[in-house]
KEBATI-705666 format. One line per 10 residues: number of its first residue (from 0); their letters; for each residue y, x, z of N, C-alpha, C, O, CB. Coordinates in steps of 0.02 Angstrom, whole numbers. Glycine has a CB too. Layout:
REM residues N
NUM	A	Y:X:Z:Y:X:Z:Y:X:Z:Y:X:Z:Y:X:Z; ...;
***
This chain:
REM residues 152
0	XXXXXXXXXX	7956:13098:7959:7907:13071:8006:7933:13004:8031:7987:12998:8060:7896:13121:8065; 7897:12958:8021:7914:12876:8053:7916:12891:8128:7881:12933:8156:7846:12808:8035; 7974:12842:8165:7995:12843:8216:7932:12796:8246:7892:12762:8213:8070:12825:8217; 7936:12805:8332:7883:12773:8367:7916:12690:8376:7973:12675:8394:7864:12819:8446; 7856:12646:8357:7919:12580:8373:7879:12572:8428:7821:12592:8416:7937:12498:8315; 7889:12544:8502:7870:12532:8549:7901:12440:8580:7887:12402:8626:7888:12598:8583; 7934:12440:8538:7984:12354:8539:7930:12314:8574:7875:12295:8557:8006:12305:8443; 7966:12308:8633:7926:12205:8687:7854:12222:8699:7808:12181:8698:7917:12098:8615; 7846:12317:8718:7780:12341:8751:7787:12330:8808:7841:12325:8837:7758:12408:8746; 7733:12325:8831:7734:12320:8914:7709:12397:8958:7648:12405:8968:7672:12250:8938;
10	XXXXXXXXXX	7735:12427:8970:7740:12504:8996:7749:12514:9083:7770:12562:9115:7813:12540:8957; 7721:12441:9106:7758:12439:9187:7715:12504:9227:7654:12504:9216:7739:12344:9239; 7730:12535:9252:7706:12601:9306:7673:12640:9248:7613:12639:9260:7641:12581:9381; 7684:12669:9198:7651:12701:9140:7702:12792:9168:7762:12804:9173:7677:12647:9039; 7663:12819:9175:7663:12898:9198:7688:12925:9103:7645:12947:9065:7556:12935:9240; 7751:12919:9085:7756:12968:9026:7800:13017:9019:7835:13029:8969:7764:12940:8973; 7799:13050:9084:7822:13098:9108:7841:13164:9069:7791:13200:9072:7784:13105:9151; 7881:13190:9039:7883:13230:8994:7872:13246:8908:7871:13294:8868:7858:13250:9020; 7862:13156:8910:7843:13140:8849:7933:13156:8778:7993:13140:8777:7810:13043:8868; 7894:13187:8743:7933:13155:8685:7946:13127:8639:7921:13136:8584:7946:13164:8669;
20	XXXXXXXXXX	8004:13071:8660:8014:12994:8609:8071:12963:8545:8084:12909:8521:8028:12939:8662; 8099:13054:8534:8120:13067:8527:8160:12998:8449:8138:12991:8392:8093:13126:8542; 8219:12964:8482:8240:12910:8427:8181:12858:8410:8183:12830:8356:8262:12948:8356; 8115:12843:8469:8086:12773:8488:8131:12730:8486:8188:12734:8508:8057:12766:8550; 8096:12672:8448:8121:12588:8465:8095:12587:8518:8044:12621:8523:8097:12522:8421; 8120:12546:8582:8102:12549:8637:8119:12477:8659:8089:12449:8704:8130:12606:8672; 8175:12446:8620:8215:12398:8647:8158:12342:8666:8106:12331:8636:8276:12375:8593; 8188:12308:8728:8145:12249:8762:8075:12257:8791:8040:12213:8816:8137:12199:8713; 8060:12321:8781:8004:12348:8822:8010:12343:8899:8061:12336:8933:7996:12419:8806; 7957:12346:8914:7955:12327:9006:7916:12389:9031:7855:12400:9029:7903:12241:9034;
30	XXXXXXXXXX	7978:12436:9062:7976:12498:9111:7999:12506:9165:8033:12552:9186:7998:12544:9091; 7978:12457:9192:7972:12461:9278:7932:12493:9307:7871:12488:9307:7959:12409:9310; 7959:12523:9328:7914:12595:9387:7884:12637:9345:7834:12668:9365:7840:12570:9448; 7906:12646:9285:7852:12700:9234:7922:12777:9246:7982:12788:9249:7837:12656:9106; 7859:12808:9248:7900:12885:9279:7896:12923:9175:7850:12937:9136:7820:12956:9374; 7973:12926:9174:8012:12952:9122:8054:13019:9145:8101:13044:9114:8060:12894:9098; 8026:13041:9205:8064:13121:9205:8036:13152:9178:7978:13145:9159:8075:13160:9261; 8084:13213:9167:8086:13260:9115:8070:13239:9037:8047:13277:8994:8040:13310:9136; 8086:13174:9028:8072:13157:8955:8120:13143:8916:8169:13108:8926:8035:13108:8946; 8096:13189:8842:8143:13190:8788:8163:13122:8770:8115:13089:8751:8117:13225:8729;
40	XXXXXXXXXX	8224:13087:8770:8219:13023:8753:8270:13019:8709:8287:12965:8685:8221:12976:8806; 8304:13083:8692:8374:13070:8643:8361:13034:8574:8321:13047:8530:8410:13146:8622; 8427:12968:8582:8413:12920:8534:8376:12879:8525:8363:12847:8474:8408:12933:8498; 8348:12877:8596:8296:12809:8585:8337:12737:8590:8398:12730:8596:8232:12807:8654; 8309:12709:8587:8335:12609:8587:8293:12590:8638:8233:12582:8631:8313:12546:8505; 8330:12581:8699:8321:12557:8763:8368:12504:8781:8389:12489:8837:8326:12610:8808; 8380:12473:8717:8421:12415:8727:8394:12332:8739:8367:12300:8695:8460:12419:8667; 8405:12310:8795:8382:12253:8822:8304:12264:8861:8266:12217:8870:8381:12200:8761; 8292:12326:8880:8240:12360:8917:8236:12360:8990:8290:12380:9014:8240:12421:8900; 8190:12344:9037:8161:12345:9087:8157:12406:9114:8105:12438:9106:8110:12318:9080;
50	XXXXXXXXXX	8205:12431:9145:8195:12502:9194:8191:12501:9247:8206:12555:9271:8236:12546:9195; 8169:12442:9305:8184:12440:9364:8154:12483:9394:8100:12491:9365:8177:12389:9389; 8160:12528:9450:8147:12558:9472:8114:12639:9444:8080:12682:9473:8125:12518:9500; 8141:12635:9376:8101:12679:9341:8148:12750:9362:8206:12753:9383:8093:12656:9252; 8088:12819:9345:8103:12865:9370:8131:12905:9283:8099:12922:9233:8037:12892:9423; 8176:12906:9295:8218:12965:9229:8255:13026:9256:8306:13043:9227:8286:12925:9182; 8238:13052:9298:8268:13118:9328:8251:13169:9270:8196:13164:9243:8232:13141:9406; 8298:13221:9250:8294:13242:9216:8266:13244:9152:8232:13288:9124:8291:13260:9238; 8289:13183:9130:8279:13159:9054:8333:13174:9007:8394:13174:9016:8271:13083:9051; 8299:13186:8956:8354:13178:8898:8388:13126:8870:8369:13116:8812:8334:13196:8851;
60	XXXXXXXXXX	8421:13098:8883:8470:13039:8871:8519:13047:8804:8552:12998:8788:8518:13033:8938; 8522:13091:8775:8583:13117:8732:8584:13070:8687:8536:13075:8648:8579:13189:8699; 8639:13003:8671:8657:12970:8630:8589:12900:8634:8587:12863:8586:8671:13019:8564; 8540:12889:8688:8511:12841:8691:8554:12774:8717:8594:12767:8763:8461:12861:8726; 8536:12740:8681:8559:12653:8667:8539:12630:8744:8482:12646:8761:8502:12599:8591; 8572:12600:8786:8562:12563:8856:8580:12520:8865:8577:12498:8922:8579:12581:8902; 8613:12481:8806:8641:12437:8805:8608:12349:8833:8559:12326:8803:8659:12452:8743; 8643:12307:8894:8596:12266:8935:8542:12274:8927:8498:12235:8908:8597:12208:8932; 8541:12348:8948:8459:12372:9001:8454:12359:9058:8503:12372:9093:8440:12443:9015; 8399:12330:9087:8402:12324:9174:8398:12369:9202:8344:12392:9183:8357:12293:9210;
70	XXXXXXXXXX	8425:12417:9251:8421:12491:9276:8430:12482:9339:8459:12524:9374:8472:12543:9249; 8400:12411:9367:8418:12402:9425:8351:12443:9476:8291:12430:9468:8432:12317:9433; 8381:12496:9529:8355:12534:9554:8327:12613:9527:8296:12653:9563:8320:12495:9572; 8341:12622:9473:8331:12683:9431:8349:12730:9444:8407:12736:9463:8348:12685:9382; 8313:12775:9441:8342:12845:9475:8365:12920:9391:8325:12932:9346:8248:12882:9545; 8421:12945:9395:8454:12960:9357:8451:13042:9386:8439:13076:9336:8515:12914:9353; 8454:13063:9415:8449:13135:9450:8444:13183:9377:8403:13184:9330:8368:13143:9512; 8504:13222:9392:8481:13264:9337:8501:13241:9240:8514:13286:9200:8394:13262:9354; 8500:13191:9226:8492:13154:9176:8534:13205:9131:8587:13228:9152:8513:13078:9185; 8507:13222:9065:8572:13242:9000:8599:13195:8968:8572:13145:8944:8550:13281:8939;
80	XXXXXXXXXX	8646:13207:8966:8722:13180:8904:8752:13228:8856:8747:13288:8866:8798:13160:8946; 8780:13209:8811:8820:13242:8764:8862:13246:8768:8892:13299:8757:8824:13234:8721; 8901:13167:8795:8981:13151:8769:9015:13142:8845:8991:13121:8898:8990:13066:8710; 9081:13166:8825:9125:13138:8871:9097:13053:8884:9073:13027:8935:9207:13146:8836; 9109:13028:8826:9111:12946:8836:9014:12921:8888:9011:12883:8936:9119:12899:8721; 8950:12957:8855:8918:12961:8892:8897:12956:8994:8866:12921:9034:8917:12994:8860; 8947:13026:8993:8966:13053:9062:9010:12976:9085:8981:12951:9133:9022:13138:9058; 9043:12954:9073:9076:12921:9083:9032:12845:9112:9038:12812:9164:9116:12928:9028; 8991:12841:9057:8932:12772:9063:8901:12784:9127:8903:12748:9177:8864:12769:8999; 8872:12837:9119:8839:12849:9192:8877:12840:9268:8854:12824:9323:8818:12922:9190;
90	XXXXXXXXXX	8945:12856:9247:8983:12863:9320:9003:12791:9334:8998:12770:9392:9055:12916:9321; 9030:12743:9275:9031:12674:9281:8976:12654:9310:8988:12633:9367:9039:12641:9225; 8900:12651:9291:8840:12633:9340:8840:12646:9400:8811:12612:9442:8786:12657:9326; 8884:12712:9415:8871:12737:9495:8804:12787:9477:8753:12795:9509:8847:12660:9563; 8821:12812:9425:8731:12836:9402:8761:12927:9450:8729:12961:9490:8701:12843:9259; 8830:12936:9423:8843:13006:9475:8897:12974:9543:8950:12944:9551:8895:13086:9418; 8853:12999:9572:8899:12953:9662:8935:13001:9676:8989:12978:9693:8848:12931:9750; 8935:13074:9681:8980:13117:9715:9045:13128:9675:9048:13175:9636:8945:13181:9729; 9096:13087:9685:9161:13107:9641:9199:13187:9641:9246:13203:9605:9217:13056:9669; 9172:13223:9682:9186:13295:9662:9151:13310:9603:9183:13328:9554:9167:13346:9714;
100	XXXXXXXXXX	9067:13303:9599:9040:13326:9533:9059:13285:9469:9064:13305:9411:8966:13328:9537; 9066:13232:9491:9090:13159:9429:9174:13225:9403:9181:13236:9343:9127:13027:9498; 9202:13244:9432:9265:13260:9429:9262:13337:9375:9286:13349:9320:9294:13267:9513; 9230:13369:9412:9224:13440:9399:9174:13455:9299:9179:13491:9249:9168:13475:9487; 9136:13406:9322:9078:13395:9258:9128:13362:9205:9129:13374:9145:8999:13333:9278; 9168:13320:9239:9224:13265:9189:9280:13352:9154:9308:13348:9099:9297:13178:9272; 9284:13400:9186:9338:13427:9184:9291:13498:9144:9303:13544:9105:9385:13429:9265; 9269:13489:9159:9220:13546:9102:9212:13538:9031:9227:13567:8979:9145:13547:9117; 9168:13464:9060:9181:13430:8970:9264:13429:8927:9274:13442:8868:9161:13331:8974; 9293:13419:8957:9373:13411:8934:9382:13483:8909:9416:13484:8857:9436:13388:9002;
110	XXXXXXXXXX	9363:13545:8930:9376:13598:8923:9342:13618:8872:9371:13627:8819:9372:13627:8970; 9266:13632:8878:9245:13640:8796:9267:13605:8749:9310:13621:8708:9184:13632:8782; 9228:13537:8755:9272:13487:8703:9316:13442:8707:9303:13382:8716:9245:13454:8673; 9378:13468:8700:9428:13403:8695:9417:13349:8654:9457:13302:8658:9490:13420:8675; 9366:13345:8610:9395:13304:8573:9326:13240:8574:9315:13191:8538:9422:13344:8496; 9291:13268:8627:9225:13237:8673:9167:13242:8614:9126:13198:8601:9237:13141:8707; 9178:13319:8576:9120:13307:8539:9047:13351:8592:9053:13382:8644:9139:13344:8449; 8985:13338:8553:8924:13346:8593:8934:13398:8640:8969:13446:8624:8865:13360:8552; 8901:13394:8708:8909:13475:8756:8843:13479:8773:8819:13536:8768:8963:13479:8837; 8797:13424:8798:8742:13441:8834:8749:13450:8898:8736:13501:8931:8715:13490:8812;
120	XXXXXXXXXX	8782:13371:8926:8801:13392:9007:8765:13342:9034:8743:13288:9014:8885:13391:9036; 8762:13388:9106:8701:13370:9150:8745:13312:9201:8804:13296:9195:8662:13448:9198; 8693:13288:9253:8737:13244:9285:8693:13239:9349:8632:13233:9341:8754:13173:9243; 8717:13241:9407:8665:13208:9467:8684:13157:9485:8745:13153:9491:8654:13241:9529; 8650:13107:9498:8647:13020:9492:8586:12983:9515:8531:13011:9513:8653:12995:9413; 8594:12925:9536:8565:12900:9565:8588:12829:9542:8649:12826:9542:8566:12924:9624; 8558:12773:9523:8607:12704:9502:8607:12649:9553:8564:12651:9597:8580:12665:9433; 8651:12602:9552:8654:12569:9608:8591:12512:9608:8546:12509:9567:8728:12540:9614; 8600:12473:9657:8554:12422:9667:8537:12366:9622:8481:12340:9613:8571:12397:9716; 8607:12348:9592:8620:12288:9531:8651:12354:9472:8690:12401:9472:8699:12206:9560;
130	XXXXXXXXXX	8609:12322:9432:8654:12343:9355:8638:12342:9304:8626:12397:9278:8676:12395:9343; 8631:12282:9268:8635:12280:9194:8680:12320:9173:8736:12328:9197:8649:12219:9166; 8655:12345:9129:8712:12381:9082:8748:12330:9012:8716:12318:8961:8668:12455:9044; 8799:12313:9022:8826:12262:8982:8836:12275:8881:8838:12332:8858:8902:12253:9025; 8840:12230:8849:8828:12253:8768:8897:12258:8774:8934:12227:8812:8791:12199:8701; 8922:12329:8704:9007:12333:8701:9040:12272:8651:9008:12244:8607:9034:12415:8664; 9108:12260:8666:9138:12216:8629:9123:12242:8575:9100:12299:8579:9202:12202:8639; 9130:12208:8505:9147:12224:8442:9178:12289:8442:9211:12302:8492:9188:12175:8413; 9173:12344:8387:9212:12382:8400:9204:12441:8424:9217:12494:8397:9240:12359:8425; 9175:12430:8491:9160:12496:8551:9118:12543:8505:9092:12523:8453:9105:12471:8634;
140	XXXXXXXXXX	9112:12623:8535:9066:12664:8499:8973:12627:8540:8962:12574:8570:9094:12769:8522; 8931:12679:8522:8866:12666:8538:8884:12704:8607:8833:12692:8640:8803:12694:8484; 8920:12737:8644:8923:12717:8712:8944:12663:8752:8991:12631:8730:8947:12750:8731; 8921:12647:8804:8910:12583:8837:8981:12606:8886:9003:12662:8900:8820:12567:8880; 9009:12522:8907:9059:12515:8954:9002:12473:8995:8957:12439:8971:9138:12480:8931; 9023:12491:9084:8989:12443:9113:9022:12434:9177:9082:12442:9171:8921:12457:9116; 9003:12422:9232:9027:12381:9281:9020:12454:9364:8968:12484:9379:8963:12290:9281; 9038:12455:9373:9065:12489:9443:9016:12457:9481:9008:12396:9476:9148:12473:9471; 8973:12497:9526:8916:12474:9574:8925:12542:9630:8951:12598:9633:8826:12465:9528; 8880:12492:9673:8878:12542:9750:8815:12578:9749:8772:12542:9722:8877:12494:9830;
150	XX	8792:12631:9765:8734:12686:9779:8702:12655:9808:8727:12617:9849:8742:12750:9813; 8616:12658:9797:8569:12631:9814:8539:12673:9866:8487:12655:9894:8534:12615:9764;
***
């Protein structure tokens, strides 16, 4: 089945709430204020994408591309991951603010998989006020490194 290409759509306040996009081109699309909870999004390309203020609470995230996405004001509540390195992206955003659950979720994953292969871990999050999500050096896996921000 051909994947959905959605590339440099304009999607601003678009309700696709539960939708599944499952490995969509998405990249450079404009999703500001479009409500993406509860939506399947594993593997989509949300790279260089417009999320301001967009709602992804309990979305499927598992191995989606975020790479300098705007996520400035985005709400993350709930969100799935796979990977250690994932979990990790999110907590760099400030996407999980409570460092007990950042800790305990970090220490779970370590426990099933040491070796940070897939788990299907959840996360509660919220992202900060500023945050591009930055592209990785050469090199890096398809999880994103990014920048340390304050809770919105």
């Amino acid at each position: 089945m051909p994947l959905a290409s959605l590339r440099k759509t304009a999607l601003m306040g678009a309700s696709l709430r539960g939708a599944t996009l499952i490995r969509a081109k998405m990249s450079e699309a404009n999703l500001d204020w479009a409500n993406l909870s509860e939506a399947n999004l594993t593997g989509v390309d949300l790279s260089n994408a417009r999320l301001r203020e967009a709602d992804l609470r309990e979305a499927d995230l598992r191995n989606a591309d975020l790479r300098g996405a705007d996520l400035r004001g985005a709400h993350f509540d709930g969100v799935k991951v796979s990977t250690k390195e994932e979990l990790e992206t999110f907590q760099a955003l400030g996407a999980i603010t409570d460092e007990v659950v950042a800790t305990q979720v970090s220490q779970f994953v370590d426990t099933l998989f040491p070796s940070s292969q897939s788990s299907d871990v959840q996360a509660t999050s919220t992202l900060p006020a500023q945050g591009n999500v930055p592209k990785p050096d050469a090199g890096e896996s398809n999880a994103t490194s990014s920048q340390q921000g304050s809770g919105s």
